[in-house]
Each structure stands twice: as structure tokens, then as C-alpha cells.
MARTILO-891186 format. One record per residue: residue in three letters; chain; residue number from 1; x, y, z of N, C-alpha, C in turn. Coordinates in steps of 0.2 Angstrom, whole numbers, plus 5000, padded with zeros to 4 digits. Layout:
<nuros>
aa=ALA ch=A i=NUM n_east=X n_north=Y n_up=Z ca_east=X ca_north=Y ca_up=Z c_east=X c_north=Y c_up=Z
...
</nuros>
This chain:
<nuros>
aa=UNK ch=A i=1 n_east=4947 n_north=5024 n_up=5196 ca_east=4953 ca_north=5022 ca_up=5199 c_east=4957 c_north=5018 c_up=5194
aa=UNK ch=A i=2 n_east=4964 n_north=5020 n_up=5194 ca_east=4968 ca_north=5016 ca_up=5188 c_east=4968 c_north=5011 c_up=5189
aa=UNK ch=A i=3 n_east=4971 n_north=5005 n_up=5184 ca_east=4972 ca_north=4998 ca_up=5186 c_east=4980 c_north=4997 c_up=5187
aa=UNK ch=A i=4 n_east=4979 n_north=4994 n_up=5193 ca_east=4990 ca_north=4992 ca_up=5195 c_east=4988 c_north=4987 c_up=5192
aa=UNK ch=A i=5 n_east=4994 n_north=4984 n_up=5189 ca_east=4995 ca_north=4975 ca_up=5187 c_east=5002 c_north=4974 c_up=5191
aa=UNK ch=A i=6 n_east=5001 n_north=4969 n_up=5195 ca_east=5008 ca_north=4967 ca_up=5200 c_east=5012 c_north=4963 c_up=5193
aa=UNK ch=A i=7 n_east=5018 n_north=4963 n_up=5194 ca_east=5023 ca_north=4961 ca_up=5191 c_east=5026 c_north=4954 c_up=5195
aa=UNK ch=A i=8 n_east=5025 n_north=4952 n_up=5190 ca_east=5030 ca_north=4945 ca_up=5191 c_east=5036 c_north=4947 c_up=5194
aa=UNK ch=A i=9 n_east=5040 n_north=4947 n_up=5197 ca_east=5048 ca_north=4946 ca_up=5196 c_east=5052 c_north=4943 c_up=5197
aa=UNK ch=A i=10 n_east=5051 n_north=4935 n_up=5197 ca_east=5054 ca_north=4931 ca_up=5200 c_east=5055 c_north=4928 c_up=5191
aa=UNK ch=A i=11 n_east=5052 n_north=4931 n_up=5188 ca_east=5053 ca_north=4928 ca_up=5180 c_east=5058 c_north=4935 c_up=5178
aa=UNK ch=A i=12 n_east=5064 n_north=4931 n_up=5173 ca_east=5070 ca_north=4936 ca_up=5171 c_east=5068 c_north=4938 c_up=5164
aa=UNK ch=A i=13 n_east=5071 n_north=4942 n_up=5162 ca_east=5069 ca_north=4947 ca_up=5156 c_east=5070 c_north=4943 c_up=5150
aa=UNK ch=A i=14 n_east=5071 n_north=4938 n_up=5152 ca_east=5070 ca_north=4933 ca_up=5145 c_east=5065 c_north=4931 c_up=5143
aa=UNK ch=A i=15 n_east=5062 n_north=4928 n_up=5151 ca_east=5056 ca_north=4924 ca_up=5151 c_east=5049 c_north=4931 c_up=5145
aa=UNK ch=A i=16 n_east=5051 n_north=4936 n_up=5147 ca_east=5046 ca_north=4944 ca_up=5145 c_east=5048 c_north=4942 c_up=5138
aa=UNK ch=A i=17 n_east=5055 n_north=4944 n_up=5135 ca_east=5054 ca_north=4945 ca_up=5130 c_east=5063 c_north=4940 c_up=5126
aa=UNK ch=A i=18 n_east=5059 n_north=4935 n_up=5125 ca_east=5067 ca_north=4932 ca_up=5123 c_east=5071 c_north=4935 c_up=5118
aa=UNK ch=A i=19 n_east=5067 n_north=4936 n_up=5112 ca_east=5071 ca_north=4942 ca_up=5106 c_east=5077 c_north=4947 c_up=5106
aa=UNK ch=A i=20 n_east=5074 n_north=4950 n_up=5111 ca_east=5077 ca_north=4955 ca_up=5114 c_east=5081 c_north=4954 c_up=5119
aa=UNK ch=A i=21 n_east=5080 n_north=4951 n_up=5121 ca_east=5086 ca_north=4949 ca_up=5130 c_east=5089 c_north=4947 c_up=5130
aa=UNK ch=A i=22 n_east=5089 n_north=4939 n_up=5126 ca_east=5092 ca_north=4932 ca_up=5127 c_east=5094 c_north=4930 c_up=5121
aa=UNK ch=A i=23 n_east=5092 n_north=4931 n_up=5115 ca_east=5094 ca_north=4927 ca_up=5108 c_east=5099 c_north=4931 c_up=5106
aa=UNK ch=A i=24 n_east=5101 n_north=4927 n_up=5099 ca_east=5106 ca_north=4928 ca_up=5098 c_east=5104 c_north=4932 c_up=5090
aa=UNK ch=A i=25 n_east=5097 n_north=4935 n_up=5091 ca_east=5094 ca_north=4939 ca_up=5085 c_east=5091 c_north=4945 c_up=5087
aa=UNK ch=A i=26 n_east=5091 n_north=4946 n_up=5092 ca_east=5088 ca_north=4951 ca_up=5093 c_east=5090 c_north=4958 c_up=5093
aa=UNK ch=A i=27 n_east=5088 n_north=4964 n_up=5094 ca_east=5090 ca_north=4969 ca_up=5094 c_east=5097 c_north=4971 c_up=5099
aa=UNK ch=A i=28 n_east=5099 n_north=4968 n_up=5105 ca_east=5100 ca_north=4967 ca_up=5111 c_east=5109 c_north=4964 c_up=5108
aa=UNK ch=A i=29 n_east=5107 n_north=4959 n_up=5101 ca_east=5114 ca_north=4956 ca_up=5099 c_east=5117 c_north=4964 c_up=5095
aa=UNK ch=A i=30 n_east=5112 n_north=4963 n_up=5092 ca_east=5114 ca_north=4971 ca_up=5086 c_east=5117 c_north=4976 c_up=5090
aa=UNK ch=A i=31 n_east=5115 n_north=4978 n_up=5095 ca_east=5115 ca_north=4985 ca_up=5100 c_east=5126 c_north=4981 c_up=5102
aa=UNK ch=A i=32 n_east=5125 n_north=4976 n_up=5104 ca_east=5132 ca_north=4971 ca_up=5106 c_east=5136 c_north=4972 c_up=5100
aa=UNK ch=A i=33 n_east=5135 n_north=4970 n_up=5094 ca_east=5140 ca_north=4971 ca_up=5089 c_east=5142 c_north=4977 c_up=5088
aa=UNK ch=A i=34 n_east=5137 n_north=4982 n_up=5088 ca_east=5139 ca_north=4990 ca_up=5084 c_east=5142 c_north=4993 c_up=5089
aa=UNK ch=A i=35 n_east=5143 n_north=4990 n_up=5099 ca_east=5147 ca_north=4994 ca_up=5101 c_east=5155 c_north=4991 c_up=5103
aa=UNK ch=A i=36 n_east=5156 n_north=4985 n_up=5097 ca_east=5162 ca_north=4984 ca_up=5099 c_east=5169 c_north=4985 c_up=5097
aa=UNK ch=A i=37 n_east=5172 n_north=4989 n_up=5099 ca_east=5179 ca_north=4992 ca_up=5096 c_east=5182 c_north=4989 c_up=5090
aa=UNK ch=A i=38 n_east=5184 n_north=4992 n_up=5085 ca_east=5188 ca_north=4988 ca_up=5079 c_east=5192 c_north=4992 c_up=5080
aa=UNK ch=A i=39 n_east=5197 n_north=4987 n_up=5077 ca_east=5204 ca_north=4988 ca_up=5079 c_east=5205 c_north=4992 c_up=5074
aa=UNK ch=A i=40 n_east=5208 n_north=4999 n_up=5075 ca_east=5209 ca_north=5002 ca_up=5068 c_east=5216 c_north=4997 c_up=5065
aa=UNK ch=A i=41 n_east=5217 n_north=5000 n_up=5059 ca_east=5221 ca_north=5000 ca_up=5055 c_east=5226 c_north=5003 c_up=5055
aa=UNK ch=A i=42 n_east=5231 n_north=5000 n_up=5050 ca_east=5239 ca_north=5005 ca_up=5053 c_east=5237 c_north=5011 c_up=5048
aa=UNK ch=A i=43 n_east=5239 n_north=5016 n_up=5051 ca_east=5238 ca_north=5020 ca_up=5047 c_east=5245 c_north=5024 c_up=5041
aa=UNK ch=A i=44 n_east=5243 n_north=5024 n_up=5035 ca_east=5251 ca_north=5022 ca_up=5031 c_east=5247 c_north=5030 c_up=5026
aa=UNK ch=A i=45 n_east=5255 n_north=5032 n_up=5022 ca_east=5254 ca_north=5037 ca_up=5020 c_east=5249 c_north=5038 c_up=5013
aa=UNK ch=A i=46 n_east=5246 n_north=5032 n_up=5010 ca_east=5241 ca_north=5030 ca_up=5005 c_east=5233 c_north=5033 c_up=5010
aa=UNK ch=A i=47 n_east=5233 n_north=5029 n_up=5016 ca_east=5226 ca_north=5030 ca_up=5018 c_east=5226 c_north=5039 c_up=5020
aa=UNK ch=A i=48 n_east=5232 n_north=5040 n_up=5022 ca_east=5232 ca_north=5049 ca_up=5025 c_east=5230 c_north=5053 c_up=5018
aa=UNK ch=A i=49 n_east=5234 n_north=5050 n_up=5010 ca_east=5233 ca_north=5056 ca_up=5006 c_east=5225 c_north=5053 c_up=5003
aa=UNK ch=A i=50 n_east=5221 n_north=5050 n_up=5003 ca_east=5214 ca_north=5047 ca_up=5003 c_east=5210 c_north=5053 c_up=5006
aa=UNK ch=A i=51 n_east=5211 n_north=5052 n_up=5012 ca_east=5208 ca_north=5057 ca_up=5016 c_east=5210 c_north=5064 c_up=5015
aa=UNK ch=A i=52 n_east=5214 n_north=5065 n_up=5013 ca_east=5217 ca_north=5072 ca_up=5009 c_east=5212 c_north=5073 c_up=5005
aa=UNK ch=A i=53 n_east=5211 n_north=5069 n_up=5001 ca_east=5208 ca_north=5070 ca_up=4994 c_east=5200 c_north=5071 c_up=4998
aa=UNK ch=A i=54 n_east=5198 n_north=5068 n_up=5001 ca_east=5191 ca_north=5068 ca_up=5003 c_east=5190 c_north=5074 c_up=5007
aa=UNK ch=A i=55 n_east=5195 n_north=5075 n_up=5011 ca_east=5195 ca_north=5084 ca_up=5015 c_east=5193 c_north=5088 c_up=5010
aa=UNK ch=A i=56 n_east=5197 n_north=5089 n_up=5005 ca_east=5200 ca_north=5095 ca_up=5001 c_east=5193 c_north=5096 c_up=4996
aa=UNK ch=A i=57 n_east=5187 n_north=5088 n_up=4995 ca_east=5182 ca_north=5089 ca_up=4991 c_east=5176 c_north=5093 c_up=4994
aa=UNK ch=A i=58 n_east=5179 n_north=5091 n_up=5003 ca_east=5174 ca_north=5094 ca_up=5007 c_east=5174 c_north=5101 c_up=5007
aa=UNK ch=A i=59 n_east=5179 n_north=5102 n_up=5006 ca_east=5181 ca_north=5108 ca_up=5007 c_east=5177 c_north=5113 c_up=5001
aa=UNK ch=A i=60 n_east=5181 n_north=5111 n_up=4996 ca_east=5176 ca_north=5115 ca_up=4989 c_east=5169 c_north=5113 c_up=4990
aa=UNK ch=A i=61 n_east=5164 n_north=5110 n_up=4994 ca_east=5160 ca_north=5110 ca_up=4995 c_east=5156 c_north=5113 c_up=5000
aa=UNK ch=A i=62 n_east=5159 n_north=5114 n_up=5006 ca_east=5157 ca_north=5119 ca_up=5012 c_east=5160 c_north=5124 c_up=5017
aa=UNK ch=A i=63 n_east=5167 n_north=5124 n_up=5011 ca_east=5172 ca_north=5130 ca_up=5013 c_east=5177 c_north=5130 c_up=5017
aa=UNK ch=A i=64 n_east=5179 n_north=5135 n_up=5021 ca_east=5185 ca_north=5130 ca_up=5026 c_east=5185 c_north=5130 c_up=5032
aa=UNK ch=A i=65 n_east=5178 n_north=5128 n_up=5034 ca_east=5175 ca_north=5123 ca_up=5041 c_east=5179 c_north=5118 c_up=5040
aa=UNK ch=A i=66 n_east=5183 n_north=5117 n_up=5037 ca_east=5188 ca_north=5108 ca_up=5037 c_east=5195 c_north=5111 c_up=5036
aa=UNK ch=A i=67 n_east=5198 n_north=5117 n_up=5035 ca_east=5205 ca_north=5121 ca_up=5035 c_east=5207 c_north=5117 c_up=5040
aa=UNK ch=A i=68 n_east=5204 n_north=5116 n_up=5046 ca_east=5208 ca_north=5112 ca_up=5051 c_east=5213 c_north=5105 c_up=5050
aa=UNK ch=A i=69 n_east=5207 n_north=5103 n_up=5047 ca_east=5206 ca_north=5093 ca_up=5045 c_east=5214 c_north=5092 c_up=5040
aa=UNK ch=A i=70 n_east=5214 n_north=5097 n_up=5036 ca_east=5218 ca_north=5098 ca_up=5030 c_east=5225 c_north=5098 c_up=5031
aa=UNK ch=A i=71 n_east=5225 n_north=5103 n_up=5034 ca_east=5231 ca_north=5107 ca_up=5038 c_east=5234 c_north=5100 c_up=5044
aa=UNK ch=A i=72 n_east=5230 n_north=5097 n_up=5046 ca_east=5232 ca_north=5092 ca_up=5053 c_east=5236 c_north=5084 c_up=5046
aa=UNK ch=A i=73 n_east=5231 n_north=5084 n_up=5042 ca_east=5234 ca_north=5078 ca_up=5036 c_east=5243 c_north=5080 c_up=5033
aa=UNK ch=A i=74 n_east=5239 n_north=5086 n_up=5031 ca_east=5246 ca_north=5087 ca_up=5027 c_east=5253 c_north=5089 c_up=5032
aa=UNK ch=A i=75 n_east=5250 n_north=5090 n_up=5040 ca_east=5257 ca_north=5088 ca_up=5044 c_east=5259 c_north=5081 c_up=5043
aa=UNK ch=A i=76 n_east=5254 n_north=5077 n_up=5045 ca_east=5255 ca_north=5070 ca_up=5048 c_east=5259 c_north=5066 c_up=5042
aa=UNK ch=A i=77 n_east=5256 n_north=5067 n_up=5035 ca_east=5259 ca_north=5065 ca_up=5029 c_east=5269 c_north=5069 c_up=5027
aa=UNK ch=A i=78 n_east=5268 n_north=5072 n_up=5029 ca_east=5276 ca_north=5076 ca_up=5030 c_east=5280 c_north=5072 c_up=5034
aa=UNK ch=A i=79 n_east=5276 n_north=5071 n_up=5040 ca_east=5279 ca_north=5067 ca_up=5048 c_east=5281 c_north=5062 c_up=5044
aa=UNK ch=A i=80 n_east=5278 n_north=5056 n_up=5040 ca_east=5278 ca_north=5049 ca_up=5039 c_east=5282 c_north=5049 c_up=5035
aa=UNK ch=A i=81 n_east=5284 n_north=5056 n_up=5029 ca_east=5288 ca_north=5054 ca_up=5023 c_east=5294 c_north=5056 c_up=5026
aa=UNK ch=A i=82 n_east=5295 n_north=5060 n_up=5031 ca_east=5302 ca_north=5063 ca_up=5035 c_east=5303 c_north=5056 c_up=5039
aa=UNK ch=A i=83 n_east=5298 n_north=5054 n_up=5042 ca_east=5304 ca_north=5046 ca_up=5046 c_east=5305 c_north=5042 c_up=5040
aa=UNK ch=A i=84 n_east=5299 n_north=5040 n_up=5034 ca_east=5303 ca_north=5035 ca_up=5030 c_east=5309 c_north=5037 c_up=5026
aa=UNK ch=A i=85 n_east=5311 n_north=5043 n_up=5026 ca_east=5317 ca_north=5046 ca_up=5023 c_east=5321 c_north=5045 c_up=5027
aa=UNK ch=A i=86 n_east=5322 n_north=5048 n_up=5034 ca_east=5326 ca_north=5045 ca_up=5039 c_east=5328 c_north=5038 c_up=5039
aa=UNK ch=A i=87 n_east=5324 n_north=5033 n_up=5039 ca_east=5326 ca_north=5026 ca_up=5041 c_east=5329 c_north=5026 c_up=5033
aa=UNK ch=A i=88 n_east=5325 n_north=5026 n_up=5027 ca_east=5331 ca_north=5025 ca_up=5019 c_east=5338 c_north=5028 c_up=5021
aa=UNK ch=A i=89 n_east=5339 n_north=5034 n_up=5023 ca_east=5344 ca_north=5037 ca_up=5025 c_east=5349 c_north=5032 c_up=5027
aa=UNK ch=A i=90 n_east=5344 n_north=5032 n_up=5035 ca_east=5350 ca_north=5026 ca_up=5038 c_east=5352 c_north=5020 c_up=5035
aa=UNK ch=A i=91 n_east=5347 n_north=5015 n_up=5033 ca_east=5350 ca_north=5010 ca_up=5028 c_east=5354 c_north=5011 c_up=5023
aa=UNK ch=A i=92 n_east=5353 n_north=5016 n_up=5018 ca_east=5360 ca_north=5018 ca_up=5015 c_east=5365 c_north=5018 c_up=5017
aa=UNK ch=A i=93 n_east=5366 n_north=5021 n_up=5025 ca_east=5374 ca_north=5021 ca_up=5027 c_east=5375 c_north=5014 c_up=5029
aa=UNK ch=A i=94 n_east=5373 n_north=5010 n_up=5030 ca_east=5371 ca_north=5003 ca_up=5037 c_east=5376 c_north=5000 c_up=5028
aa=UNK ch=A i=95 n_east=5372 n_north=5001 n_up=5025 ca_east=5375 ca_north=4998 ca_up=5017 c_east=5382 c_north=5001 c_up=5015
aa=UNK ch=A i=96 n_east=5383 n_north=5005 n_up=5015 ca_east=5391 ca_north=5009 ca_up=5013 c_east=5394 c_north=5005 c_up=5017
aa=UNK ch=A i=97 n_east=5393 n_north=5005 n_up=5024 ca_east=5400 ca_north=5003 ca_up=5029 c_east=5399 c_north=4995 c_up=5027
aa=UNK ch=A i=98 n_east=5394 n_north=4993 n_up=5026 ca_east=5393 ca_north=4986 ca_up=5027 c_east=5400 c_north=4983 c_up=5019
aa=UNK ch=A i=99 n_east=5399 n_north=4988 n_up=5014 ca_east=5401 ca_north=4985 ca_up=5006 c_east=5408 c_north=4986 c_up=5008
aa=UNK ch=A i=100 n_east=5410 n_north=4992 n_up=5013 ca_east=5417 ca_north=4996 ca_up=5015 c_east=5421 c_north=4989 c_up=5017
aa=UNK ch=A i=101 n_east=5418 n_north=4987 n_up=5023 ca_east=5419 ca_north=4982 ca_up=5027 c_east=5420 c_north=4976 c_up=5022
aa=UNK ch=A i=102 n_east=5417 n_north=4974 n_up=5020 ca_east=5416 ca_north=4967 ca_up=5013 c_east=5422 c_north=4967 c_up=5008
aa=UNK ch=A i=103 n_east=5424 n_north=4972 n_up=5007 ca_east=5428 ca_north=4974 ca_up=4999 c_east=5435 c_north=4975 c_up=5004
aa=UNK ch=A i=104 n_east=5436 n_north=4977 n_up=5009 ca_east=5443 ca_north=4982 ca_up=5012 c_east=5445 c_north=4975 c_up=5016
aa=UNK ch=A i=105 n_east=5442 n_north=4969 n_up=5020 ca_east=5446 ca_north=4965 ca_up=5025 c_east=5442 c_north=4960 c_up=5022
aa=UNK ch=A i=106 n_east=5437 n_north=4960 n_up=5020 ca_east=5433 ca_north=4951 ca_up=5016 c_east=5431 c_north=4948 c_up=5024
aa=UNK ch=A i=107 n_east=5429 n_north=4952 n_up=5031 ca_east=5426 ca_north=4950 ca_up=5035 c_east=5423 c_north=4955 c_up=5035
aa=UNK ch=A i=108 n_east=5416 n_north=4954 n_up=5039 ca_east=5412 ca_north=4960 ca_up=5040 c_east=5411 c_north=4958 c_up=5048
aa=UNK ch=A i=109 n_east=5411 n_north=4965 n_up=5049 ca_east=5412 ca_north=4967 ca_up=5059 c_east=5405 c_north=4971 c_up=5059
aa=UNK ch=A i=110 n_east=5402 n_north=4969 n_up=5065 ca_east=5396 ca_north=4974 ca_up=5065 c_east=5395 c_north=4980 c_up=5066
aa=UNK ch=A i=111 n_east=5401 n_north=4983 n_up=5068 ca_east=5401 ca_north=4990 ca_up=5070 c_east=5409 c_north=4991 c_up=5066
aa=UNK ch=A i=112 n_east=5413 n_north=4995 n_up=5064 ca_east=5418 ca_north=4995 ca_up=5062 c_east=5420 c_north=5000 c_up=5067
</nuros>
């Protein structure tokens, strides 16, 4: 016949194993750190062409099971140089009218 052994349970899972349950060492803390979200990072066109570089080694390494990965990068890199082209663009003009305004009445209007 097997042997039952009753269980305490009026004792909490620290009192069994503190390491584990309750300290601030134990596996318990580790399993808590590795699941808490970091804040990614902004993401800038330096980190996109990094990851460019490291798709494209994969790639001559196991083919183009990663053409995806590549092809989504070198959108997103296009994306980010077409708006920072865009806003240079508009600063430029924001600068024309602002010198126009400066040199033509010697006050500057925010909109002319």
C-alpha cells in the first residue's frame, strides 16, 4: 500500500521553500526580472541600417528565408529619410519667408 503524507497547508509556500517563493535571490526573482517589458528604444535610421547589415549577412548565410526581413527594413529606412526630407524641406521654406519678412519690413509676422 502507498504512503500518503498529509500536507500541512496552513504553512505558505515560503515557509516550504523561501529561496524560491519569497527572497529576493531566488529563481522566483529571476523568472520576475526576465519577464518585464523594456521599453524599447526609438527607433532611428542608424539602428534600421545595423539591422540591414545583419539581415543581409544572414542572408548570404542561409539564403532568402530572410528576403522578407530585408525588403520590410529597406521600406522603413526610405519611410524615415522621405519624412526627414520632408520636415528639412519645410524648415527651409519656414527660413525663406521668415529672412523675406526680416530684410522687406524689419518686423517679422508669423504668417505673412
Amino acid at each position: 500500500m502507498p504512503v500518503v503524507q498529509q500536507v500541512d497547508t496552513s504553512r505558505s509556500l515560503t515557509q516550504f521553500c523561501p529561496l524560491a517563493y519569497g527572497s529576493d535571490h531566488g529563481p522566483l526573482r529571476v523568472l520576475r526580472t526576465m519577464t518585464k517589458r523594456k521599453v524599447p528604444d526609438e527607433v532611428t535610421i542608424e539602428r534600421l541600417e545595423r539591422a540591414l547589415l545583419a539581415i543581409s549577412y544572414a542572408i548570404q548565410l542561409d539564403g532568402s528565408v530572410y528576403a522578407p526581413v530585408l525588403e520590410r527594413l529597406e521600406r522603413e529606412i526610405a519611410a524615415m529619410r522621405a519624412k526627414e526630407d520632408t520636415v528639412s524641406r519645410a524648415r527651409h521654406y519656414l527660413e525663406q519667408v521668415w529672412d523675406q519678412a526680416a530684410t522687406s519690413s524689419g518686423t517679422v509676422k508669423a504668417i505673412a
